[in-house]
C-alpha positions in Angstrom: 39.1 -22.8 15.6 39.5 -26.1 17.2 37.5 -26.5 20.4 36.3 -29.0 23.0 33.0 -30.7 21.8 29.9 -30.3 24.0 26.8 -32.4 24.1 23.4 -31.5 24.6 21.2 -34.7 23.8 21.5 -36.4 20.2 23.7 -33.1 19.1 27.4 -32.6 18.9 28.4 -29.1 19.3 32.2 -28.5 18.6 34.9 -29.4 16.2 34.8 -31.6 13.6 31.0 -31.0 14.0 28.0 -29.3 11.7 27.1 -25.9 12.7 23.8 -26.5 14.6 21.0 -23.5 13.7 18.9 -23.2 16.5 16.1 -20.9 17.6 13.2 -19.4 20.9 9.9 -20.5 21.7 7.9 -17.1 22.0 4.8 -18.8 23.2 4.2 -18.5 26.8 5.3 -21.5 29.0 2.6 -22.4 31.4 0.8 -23.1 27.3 2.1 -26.2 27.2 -0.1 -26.7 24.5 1.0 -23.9 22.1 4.4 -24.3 23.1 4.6 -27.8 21.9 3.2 -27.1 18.7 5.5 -24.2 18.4 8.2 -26.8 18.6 7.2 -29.4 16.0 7.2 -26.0 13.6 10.8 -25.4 14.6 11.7 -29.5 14.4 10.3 -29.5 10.7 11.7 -26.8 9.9 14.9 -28.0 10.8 15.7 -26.5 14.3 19.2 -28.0 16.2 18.5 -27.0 19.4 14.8 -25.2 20.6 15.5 -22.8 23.9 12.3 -22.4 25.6 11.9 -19.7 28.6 11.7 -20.8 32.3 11.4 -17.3 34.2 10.2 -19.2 37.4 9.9 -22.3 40.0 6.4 -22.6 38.7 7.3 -23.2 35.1 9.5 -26.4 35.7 6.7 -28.3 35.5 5.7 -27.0 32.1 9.1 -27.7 31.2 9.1 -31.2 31.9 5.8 -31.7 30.4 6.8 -30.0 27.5 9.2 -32.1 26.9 7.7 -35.4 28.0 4.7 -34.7 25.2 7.7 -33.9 22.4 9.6 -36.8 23.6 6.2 -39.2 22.8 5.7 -37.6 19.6 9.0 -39.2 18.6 10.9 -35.2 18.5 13.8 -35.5 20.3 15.4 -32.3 19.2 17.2 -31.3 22.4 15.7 -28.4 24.6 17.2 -25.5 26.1 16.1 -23.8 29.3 16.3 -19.8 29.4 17.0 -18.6 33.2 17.3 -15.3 34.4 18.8 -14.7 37.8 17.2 -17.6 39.5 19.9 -20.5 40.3 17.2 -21.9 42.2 15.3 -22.5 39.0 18.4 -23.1 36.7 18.7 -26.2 39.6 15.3 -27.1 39.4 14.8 -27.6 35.8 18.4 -29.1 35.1 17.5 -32.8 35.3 14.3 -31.8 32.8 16.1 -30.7 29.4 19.7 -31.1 27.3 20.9 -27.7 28.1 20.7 -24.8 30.7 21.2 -21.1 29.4 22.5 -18.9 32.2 24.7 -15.6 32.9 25.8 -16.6 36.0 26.8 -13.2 37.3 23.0 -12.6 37.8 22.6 -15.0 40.6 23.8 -12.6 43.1 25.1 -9.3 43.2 27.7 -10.7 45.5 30.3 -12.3 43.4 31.2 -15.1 45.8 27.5 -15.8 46.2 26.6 -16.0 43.1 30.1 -18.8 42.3 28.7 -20.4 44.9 25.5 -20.7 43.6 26.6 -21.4 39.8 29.0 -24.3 41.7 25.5 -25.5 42.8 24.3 -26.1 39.4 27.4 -27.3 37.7 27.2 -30.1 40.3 23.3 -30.9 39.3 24.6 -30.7 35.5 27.3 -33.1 36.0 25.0 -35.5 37.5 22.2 -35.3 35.0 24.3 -34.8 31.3 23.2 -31.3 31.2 25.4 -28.9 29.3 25.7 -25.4 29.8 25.5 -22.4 28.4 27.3 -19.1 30.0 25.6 -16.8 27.8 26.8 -12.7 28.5 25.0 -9.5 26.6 26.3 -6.3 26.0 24.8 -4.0 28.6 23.9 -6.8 31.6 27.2 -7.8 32.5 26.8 -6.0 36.2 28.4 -3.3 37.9 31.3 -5.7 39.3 32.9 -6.3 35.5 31.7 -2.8 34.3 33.7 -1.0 36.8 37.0 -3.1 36.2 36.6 -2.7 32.6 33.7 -0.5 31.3 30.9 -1.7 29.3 33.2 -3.2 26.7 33.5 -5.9 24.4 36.6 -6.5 26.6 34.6 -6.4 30.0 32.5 -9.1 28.4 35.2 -11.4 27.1 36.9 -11.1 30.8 32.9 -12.3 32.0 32.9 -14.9 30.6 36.8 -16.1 31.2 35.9 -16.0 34.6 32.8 -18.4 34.5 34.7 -21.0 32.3 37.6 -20.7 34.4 35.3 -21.8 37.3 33.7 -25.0 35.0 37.5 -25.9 34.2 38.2 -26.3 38.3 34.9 -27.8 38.6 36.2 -30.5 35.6 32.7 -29.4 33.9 33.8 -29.3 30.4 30.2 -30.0 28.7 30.0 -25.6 28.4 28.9 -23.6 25.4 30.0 -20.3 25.6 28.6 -17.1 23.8 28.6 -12.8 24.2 25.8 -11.6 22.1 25.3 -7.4 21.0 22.6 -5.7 18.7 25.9 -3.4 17.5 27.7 -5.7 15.3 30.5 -4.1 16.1 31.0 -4.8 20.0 29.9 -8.4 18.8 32.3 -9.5 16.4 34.8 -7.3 18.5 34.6 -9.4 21.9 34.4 -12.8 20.4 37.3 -12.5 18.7 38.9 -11.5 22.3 37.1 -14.3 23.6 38.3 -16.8 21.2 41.8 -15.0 21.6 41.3 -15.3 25.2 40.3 -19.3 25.5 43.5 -20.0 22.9 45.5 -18.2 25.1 44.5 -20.5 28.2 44.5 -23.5 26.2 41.1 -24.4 26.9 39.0 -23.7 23.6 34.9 -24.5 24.5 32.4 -24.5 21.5 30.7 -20.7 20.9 27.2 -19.9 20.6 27.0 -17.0 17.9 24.5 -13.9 17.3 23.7 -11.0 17.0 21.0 -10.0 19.6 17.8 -8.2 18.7 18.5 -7.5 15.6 14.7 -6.6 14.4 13.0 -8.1 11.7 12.5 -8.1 7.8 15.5 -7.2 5.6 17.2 -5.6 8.1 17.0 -8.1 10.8 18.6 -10.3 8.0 21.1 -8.2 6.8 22.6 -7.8 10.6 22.7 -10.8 11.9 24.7 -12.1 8.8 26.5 -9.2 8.8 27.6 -10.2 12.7 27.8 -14.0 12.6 29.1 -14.9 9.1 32.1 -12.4 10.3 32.8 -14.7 12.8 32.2 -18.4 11.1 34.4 -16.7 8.4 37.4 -16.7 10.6 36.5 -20.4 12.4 34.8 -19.2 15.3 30.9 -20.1 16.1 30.1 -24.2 16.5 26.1 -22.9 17.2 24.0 -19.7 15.7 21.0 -18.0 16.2 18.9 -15.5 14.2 17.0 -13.4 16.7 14.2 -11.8 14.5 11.3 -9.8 15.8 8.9 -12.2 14.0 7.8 -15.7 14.0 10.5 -18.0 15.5 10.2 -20.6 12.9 11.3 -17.6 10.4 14.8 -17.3 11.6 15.6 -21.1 10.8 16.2 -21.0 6.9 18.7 -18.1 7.6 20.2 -19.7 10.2 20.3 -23.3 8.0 21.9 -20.8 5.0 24.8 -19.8 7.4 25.3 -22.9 8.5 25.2 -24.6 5.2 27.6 -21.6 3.6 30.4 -22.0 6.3 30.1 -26.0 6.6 31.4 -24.9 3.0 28.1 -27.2 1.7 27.1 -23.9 -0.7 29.0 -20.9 -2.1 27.5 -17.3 -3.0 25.9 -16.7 -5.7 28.1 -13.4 -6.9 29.0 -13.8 -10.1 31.8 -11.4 -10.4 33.5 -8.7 -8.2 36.6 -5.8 -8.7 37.9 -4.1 -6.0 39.2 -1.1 -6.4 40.5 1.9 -4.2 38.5 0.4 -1.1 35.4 -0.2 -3.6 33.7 -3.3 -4.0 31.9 -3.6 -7.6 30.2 -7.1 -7.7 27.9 -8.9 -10.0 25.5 -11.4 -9.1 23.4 -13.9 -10.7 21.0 -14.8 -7.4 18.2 -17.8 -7.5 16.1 -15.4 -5.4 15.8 -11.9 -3.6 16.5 -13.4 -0.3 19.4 -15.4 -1.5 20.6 -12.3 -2.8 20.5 -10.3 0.7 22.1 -13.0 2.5 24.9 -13.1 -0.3 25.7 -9.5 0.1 25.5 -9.4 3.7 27.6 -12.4 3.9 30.3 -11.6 0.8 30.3 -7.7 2.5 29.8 -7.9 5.6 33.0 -8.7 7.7 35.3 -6.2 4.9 32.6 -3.2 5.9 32.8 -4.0 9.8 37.2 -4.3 9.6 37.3 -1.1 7.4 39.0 -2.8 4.3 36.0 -1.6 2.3 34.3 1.9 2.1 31.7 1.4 -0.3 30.3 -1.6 -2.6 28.2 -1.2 -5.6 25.6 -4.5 -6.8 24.8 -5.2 -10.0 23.0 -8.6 -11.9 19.9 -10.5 -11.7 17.9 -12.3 -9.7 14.8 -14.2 -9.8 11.3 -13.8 -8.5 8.8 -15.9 -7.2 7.8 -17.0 -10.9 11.3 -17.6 -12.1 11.7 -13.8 -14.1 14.7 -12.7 -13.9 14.7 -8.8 -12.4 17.5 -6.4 -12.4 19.2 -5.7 -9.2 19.9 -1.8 -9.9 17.2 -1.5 -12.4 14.7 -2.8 -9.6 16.2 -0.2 -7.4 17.5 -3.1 -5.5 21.1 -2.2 -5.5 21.1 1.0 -3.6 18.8 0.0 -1.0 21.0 -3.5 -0.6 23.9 -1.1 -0.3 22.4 1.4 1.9 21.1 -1.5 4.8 24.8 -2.9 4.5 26.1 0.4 5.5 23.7 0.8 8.4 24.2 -3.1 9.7 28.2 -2.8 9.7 27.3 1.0 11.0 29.3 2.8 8.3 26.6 5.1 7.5 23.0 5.3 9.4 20.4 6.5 6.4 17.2 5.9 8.8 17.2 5.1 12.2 18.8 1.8 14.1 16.0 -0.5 15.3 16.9 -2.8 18.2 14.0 -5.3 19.0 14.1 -9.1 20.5 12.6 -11.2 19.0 10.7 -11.7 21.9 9.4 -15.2 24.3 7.5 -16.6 27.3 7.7 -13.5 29.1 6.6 -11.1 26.5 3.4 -10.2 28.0 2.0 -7.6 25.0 1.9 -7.5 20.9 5.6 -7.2 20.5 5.3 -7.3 16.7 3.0 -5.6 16.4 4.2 -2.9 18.5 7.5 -2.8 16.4 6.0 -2.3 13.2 4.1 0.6 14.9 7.0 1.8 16.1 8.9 1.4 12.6 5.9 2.9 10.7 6.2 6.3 12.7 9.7 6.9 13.1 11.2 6.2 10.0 11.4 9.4 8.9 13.9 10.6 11.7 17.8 9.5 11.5 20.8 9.3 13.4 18.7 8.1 16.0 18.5 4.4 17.9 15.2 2.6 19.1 14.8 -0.2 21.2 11.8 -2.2 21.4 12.2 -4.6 24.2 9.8 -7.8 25.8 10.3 -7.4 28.8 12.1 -6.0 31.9 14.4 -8.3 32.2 16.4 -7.9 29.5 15.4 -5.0 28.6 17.0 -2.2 30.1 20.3 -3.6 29.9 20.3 -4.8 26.7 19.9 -1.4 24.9 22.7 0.0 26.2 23.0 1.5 22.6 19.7 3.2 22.2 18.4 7.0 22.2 15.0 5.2 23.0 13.7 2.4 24.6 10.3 1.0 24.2 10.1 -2.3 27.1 7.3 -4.5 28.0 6.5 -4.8 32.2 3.7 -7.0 32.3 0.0 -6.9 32.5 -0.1 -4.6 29.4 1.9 -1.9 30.9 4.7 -0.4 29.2 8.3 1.6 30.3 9.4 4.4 28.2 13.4 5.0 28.6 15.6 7.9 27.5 18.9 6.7 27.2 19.3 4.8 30.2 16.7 6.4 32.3 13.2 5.3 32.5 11.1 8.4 31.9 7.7 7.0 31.4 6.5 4.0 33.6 3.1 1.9 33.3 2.0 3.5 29.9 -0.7 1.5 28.4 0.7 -0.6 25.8 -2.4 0.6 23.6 -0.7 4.5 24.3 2.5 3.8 24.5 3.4 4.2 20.5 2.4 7.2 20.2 3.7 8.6 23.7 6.9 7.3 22.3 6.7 9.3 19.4 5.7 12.1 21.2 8.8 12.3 23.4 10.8 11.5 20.2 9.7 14.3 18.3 9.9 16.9 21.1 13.5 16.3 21.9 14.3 16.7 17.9 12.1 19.7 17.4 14.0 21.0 20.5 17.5 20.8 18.9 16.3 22.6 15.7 
């Protein structure tokens, strides 16, 4: 898809351009310290683009200073500044880093207001070479767009029109543009309206792609190239992101293997494949078990999502960390590959769906921790979905999938939700597992 080039620092985003990986500070920002270290792992390990969390007035200064120290160091990988509803802020820090991340609509409840305010910034932007990005999740697009259209991967295509139709009368073309889910579904559903929707008005900007809180481990792997290589498949997504409930700098190979695949600088490493009455029988000959679960996601993934597959069945080799070759279905590999697959492209749930960010500055408890806890006790239950969420800000809207949610408040305090309703509030975080579990469990002994 060929679309307007925006750029933030020393990086090209757009046609005719690499796909640049990029990844989130989880450290808190007032460390400057930690934070900076944080983000030489992520520039040697071959970060684009590091977004860093500004939740306040009082963290531009560790922004700047952040930067200033990276900048002396001789790391000019470009930084990103993550607001949430503060324009105010989004102004502040503007003139401080490459690129802004906003969703506008959460200036102001008043939607006037809050163009007003976004005009504001835009203005600042223009002024100091920032770009933009108008970033929309499922499940915090407001009550405005959610009444006109539901809580749809429509509604959020029909966002974000509205936002780049404002940057296009403000001439502010320097815009990256993205609509991120945990269902991969809803996902790859609205950007292909969105990218249907920009071609449409003749206007194409470069898209940020992923798939939000998509966990951790295999899983969190297996989703999030289930989601994105959909869409690079078909030419849309100029920037990507991993989000994986585990250390930042982990989500950068995967991202670096998506970006390499789709640049068309590697292929898979299946060997062989028949399809056959909406079956999928493919051989592989894989360097390694993680080159392996990306291929499959990858190969599989989009024909699972668009229903021209029912089932696939993996068979071949791969290697382990000495260099033996193991067998895929003789390791037991094969099923389990083909089982996650099912449950990333939500074909068929065989435990239960995890949703977890990956967390960042204003994750104030062991979020990883608190996952695998989470993980470890339920994984006997199915047809059931989990969210285990950083913080409030995201948090509640950002499940809008779950049975459960599990969300950090601050000063170790913890909210338990049912659905959308918060049923437990200011549970230690030290209790709140197993209070969790125990609300869990009643409701399914209930329905026995």
């Amino acid at each position: 898809m060929e679309t307007l080039t925006a750029k933030v620092g020393n990086v090209l985003i757009g046609s005719g351009n690499r796909i640049v990986p990029q990844t989130m500070c989880n450290t808190h920002t007032s460390d400057v310290d930690g934070t900076v270290a944080q983000c030489v792992r992520m520039h040697e390990a071959g970060a684009g683009l590091i977004r860093i969390t500004c939740p306040g007035m009082g963290d531009v200064k560790y922004m700047k200073e952040i930067r200033e120290k990276l900048r002396a160091m001789g790391i000019d990988t470009p930084l990103v500044a993550d607001i949430h509803f503060s324009s105010e802020t989004a102004i502040a820090v503007a003139p401080y880093v490459e690129k802004v991340r906003i969703n506008p609509g959460n200036f102001n409840r008043d939607h006037e207001e809050a163009c007003r305010q976004f005009s504001r910034l835009v203005k600042v932007c223009k002024e100091h070479g920032t770009a933009i990005r108008i970033g929309l999740n499922h499940g915090s697009l407001g009550d405005r767009i959610t009444n006109l259209y539901g809580n749809t991967p429509n509604a959020m295509a029909k966002a974000a029109m509205e936002w780049l139709e404002l940057c296009i009368a403000e001439d502010f073309m320097n815009v990256v543009v993205s609509l991120k889910s945990s269902n991969t579904i809803v996902m790859v559903e609205a950007y292909r309206l969105l990218a249907a929707a920009m071609q449409e008005r003749g206007v194409v900007f470069p898209v940020h792609v992923g798939v939000t809180e998509a966990g951790n481990g295999d899983s969190g792997r297996i989703k999030s190239c289930v989601g994105i290589s959909a869409l690079l498949s078909e030419g849309i997504g100029n920037t990507i992101r991993v989000s994986l409930t585990e250390d930042p700098v982990n989500e950068i190979p995967v991202a670096r293997y998506l970006a390499d695949r789709y640049d068309g600088l590697i292929g898979s490493s299946m060997a062989s494949v028949r399809i056959s009455e909406r079956k999928a029988e493919a051989t592989y000959d894989s360097p390694s078990r993680e080159r392996l679960i990306l291929d499959v996601a990858c190969d599989f993934g989009k024909r699972l999502l668009d229903k021209e597959l029912d089932e696939i069945s993996i068979d071949g080799i791969y290697r382990d960390e000495d260099g033996k070759e193991v067998s895929i279905a003789g390791s037991g590999l094969a099923e389990y590959l083909e089982d996650e697959l099912m449950q990333a492209t939500r074909r068929r749930f065989y435990k239960p769906e995890y949703i977890a960010c990956p967390g960042c500055g204003r994750t104030m408890y062991d979020l990883q921790g608190a996952f695998e806890a989470v993980k470890a006790r339920t994984g006997h239950l199915k047809d059931v979905v989990i969210a285990v969420m950083g913080c409030i800000v995201n948090g509640p809207g950002e499940m809008a999938d779950a049975d459960w949610g599990y969300v950090g408040e601050g000063n170790h305090k913890v909210s338990i939700y049912h659905g959308k309703e918060p049923v437990l509030r200011h549970v230690p975080d030290t209790e709140a597992v197993d209070k969790l579990v125990e609300l869990i469990e009643a409701e399914s002994a209930s329905k026995k």
